[in-house]
N, C-alpha and C positions, 0 to 999 in steps of 0.2 A: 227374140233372144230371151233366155233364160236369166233372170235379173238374182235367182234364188242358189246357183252353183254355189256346191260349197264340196269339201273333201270329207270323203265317208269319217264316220266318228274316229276310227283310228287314226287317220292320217290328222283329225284335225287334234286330238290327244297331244300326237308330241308335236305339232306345232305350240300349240299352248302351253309345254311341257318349256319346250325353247326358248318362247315371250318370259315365261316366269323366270328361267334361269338367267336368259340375258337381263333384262329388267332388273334381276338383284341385283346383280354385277358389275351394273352399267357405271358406277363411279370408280371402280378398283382399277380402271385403264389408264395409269397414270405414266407410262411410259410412251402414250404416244400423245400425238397431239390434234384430239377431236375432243369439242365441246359436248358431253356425257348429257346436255339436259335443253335437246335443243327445242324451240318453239314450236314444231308445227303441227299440232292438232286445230287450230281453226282454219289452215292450209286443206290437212285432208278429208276435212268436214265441207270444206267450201267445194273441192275436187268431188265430192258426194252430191252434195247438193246441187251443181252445175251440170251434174252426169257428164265432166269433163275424163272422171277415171273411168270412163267408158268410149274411152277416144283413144287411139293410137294418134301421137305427137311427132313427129320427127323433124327437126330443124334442119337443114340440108345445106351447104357451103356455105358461103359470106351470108351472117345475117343481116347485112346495109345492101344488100339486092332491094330492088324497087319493085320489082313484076313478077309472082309467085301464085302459081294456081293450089299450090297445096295445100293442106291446112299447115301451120305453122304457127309459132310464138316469136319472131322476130324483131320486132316490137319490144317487146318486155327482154330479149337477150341482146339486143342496143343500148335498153334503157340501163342495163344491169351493168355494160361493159361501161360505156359511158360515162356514170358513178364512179366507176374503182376509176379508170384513166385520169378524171379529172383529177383525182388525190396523187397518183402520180403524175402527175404537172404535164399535162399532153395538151392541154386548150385547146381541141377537136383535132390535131393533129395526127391520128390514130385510126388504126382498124384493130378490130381484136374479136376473137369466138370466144362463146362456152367451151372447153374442153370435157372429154373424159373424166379427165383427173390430171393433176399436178404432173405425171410423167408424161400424159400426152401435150399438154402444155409443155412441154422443157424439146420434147419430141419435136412440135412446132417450132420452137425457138431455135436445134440447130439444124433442122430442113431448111426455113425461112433466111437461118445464116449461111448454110452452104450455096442456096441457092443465090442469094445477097453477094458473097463472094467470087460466085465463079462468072457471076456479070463484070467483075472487076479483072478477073485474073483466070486464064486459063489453066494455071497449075493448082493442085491438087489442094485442099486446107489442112490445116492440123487443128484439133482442137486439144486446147486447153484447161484439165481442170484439176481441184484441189483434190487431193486422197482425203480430205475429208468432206468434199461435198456429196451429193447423194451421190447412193447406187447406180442409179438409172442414168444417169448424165454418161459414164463411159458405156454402159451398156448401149443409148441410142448411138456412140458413136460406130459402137460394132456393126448395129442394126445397117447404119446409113452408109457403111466402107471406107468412113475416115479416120485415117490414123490419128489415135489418141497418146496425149502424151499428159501425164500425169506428172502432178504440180507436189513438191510436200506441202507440208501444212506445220504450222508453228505447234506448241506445245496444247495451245491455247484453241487450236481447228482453223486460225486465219492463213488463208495461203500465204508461202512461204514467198517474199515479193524477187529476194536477190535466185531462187533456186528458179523460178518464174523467168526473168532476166537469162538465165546460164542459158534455161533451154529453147527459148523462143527463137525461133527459124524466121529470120527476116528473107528469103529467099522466098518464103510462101507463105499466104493467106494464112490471117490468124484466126480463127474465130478461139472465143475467151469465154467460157463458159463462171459465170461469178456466183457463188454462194451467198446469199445475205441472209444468213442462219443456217449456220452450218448441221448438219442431221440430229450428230450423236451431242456436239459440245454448242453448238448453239453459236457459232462463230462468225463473224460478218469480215467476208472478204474488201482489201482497199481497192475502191476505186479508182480514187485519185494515183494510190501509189501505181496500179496497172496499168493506166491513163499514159504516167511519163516511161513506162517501161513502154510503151508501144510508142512514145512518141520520139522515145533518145535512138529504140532500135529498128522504130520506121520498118515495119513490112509492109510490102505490096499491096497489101490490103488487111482489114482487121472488121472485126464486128464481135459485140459485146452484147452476149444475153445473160440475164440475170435470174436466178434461179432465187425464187422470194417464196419459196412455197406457204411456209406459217406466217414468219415475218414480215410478208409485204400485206397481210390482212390488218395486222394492228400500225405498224411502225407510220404509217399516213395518219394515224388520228391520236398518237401519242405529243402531250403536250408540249415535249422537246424541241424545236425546230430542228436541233442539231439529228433527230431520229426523223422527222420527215423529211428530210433532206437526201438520207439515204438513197430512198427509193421515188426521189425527183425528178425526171427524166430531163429538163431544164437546167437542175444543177449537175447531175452524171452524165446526162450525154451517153446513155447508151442505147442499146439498138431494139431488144427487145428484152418483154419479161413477162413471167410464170407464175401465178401465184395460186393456189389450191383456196377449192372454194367449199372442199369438206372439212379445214382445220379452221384454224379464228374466225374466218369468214360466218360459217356455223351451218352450213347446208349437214342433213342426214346420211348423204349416199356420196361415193366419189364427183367429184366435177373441179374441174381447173379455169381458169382465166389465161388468154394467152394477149397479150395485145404488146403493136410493134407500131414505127411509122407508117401510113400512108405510103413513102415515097419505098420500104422497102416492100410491099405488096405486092406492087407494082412487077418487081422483079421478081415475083413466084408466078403470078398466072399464067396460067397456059392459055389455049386454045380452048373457045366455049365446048361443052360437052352436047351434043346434039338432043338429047332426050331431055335434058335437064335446061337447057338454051340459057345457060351460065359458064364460064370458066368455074371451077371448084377450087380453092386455094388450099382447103381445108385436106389434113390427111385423112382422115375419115369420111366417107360418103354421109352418116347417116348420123347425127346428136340426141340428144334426147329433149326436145322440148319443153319437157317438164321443169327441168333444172333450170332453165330459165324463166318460168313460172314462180320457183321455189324463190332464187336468187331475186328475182322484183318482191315478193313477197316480203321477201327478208330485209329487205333494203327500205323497204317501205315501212315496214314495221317497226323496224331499230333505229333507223334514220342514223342521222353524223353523231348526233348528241350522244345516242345509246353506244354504238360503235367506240367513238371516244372513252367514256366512261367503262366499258369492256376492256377497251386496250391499255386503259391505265390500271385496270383491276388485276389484268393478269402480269404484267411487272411487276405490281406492290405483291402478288402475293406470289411469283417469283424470289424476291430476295426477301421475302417473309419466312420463306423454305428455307434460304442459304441458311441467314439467319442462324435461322431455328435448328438446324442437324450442327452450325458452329458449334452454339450454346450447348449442346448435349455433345459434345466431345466427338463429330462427324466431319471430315477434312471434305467440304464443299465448296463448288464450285461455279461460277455464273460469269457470263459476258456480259459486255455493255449491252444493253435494250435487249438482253435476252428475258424470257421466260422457261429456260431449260438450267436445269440444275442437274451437274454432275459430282456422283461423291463412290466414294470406293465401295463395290460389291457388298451389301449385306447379306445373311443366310440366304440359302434357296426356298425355302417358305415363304420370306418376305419376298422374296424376287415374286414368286409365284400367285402370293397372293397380290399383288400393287401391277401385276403385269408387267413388270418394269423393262424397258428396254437392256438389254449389257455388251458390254465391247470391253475386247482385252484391247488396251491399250501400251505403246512401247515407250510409253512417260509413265504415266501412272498406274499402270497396271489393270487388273479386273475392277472396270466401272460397271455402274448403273446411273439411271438416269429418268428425273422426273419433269412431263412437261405442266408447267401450274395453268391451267384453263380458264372458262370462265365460272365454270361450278366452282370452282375454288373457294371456300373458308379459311376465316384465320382458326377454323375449329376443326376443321380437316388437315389443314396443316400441322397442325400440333398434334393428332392424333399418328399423323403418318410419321412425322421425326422422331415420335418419341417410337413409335414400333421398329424403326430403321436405326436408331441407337441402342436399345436393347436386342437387338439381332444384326449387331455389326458384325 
C-alpha cells in the first residue's frame, strides 16, 4: 500500500483553504450546541502511530455479544456505555449502543418503544410529543407509521401537562416521547407530572423515552442533586433515553448514546441473522468503531472530576449571558439547568456573524438563541452581549 497518497496540489489548496476558514470560525457557532475546541490531537496522533487509521473499524449489533470474529472495538463501546448508564442510575441493569448521532439514538428509543408496546398490546401506539421538542422525534414517527399526536408546550418550551391529559388515548398504547432540554428554549419536560397523567388515565400500556440530547451530558455531573435526578432512571422510572455524544459530551463528529433496560431488549430481538450468528437489535447494520475509540478516550482523559467541572462551567456562564444582555437593556431568557439562552432577534449581521439559531415564536416573537459551551469565557460573553445590544 501506498502509505504516501495525497490529493494533487489543487485539490489539497482548497482543502487547506477550508481548514483555514473553518479553523477561524470555529468559536462564532454559538447557536448550536458543540464544544468549538475539542481535545483530540493526542487521539489522532495515537491513531497514527498504531497504524490503527489504516484499519477499517466497524462495530456491528449489540456490543455485550461474547463471540465476534471481526475486528471490532466493543470493549472500549461497553466501557463507554457503561460510564454514561451508571450516572443515569442503571447499576448494570442496561443494554445500550454507540449511535450515529442523537436522532438515531431517539430513532432507537421509539423502535425499542413500539416494539416494547406491541408485546403488550395488539392495538396500534400513538406517540406523544411536545411542539417544542426536536424535529426529528415526529419526523421518526412518520418514518416508523405511527400516528403522532403533538403535545403544546407552555410559553416557556415545557410541555403543556393539562393539553397532554386532554389528548392521551387510554384505549391505546402510549409511548411518550419527553424532552429534558427543549431545542430552541432549553425546556425540561415533567416527569413526575406525565407519570400521574398516565397513571390517573391508565392506558393499556405506556413507555417513556427521553430525549436528553445536550442535557443528559452535563445534568449527571452537575452539583444539584435536584438536576441529577432528572435524568435518574431509579428516581424517573423510565424506559429509555438518548443523549448525543457530539454536544457536552465533546466527541468531534456525530455520535449518540441510546441505552434502555435489559428486560426491554429483550423484546426487540429477532431471530439470529445466519451470516452474522447474532440476532442484530441495532437499526443499523454497520457503527463506526472509532467513536467508540474516541468516547473511552474521552472519558478517560476527562474523567468525572473534569466532566463535572465542565458542566458546572457551562450553567455559570449560561446565566452569565442572561445576565449580561439584562444588564445591557436585552429581554433574556433561560430555564432551570439550562445553558440555552433565548433573547429577541438582533440585526441579521449579528445573526450571521454568532451563527445564531432563530425561531419566530407565537409568544415572543423573532427569537435567537445562544447555546454557552465549554470554550465559553466571561470575556466571550461580554464581548458577544455587548455586540447583540448594540445590534438589537
Amino acid at each position: 500500500m501506498n502509505d504516501n497518497l495525497r490529493p494533487d496540489n489543487e485539490s489539497m489548496n482548497l482543502l487547506n483553504e477550508c481548514a483555514k476558514e473553518i479553523t477561524a470560525h470555529k468559536f462564532n457557532q454559538l447557536g448550536y450546541p458543540f464544544d468549538q475546541d475539542t481535545p483530540f490531537h493526542e487521539f489522532y496522533k495515537w491513531l497514527s502511530d498504531t497504524k490503527l487509521c489504516d484499519v477499517t473499524l466497524i462495530n456491528v449489533g449489540s456490543p455485550y455479544k461474547t463471540d465476534w470474529d471481526m475486528l471490532n472495538t466493543d470493549y472500549f463501546e461497553r466501557q463507554s456505555i457503561d460510564f454514561i448508564a451508571k450516572h443515569f442510575g442503571f447499576n448494570g441493569s442496561h443494554w445500550g449502543v454507540i449511535a450515529n448521532g442523537g436522532t438515531d439514538g431517539n430513532m432507537h428509543g421509539i423502535y425499542f418503544g413500539r416494539k416494547a408496546l406491541a408485546a403488550k398490546s395488539p392495538l396500534p401506539p400513538i406517540l406523544y410529543v411536545s411542539t417544542e421538542a426536536h424535529y426529528s422525534l415526529q419526523k421518526i414517527g412518520d418514518i416508523q407509521n405511527i400516528e403522532v399526536r403533538p403535545i403544546r408546550a407552555h410559553e416557556m418550551g415545557q410541555m403543556d401537562i393539562e393539553d397532554f391529559a386532554n389528548k392521551l388515548d387510554p384505549s391505546r398504547p402510549a409511548l411518550v416521547a419527553i424532552a429534558i432540554g427543549g431545542t430552541f428554549k432549553g425546556a425540561i419536560d415533567d416527569q413526575k407530572a406525565i407519570d400521574e397523567v398516565l397513571r390517573i388515565k391508565n392506558p393499556v400500556a405506556s413507555y417513556r423515552h427521553l430525549d436528553v440530547a445536550l442535557f443528559g451530558g452535563y445534568l449527571p455531573f452537575i452539583d444539584d442533586p435536584a438536576a441529577r435526578e432528572i435524568v435518574d432512571v431509579s428516581k424517573m422510572n423510565y424506559d429509555s433515553i438518548a443523549v448525543s455524544g457530539h454536544k457536552f459530551l465533546g466527541l468531534n463528529e456525530p455520535a449518540g448514546i441510546f441505552i434502555c433496560h435489559k428486560d426491554i431488549l429483550k423484546l426487540v430481538e429477532g431471530a439470529p441473522i445466519p451470516y452474522l450468528k447474532y440476532s442484530i437489535p441495532t437499526i443499523s447494520c454497520s457503527r463506526s468503531g472509532f467513536d467508540a475509540l474516541k468516547l473511552y478516550w474521552h472519558i478517560k482523559s476527562l474523567g468525572e472530576e473534569g466532566f463535572r467541572a465542565q458542566a458546572n462551567h457551562v450553567l455559570k456562564m449560561g446565566k452569565l449571558l442572561e445576565e449580561s444582555l439584562s444588564k445591557k437593556g436585552v429581554r433574556a431568557r433561560r430555564n432551570p439547568y439550562s445553558n440555552t439562552v433565548f433573547f429577541p432577534r438582533p440585526q441579521e449581521a449579528i445573526v450571521k456573524k454568532y451563527a445564531m439559531a432563530c425561531n419566530d415564536d407565537h409568544v415572543f416573537g423573532k427569537l435567537s438563541h445562544i447555546v454557552a459551551m465549554q470554550y465559553f469565557t466571561p470575556e466571550l460573553v461580554e464581548k458577544i452581549s455587548s455586540d447583540i445590544a448594540k445590534n438589537a
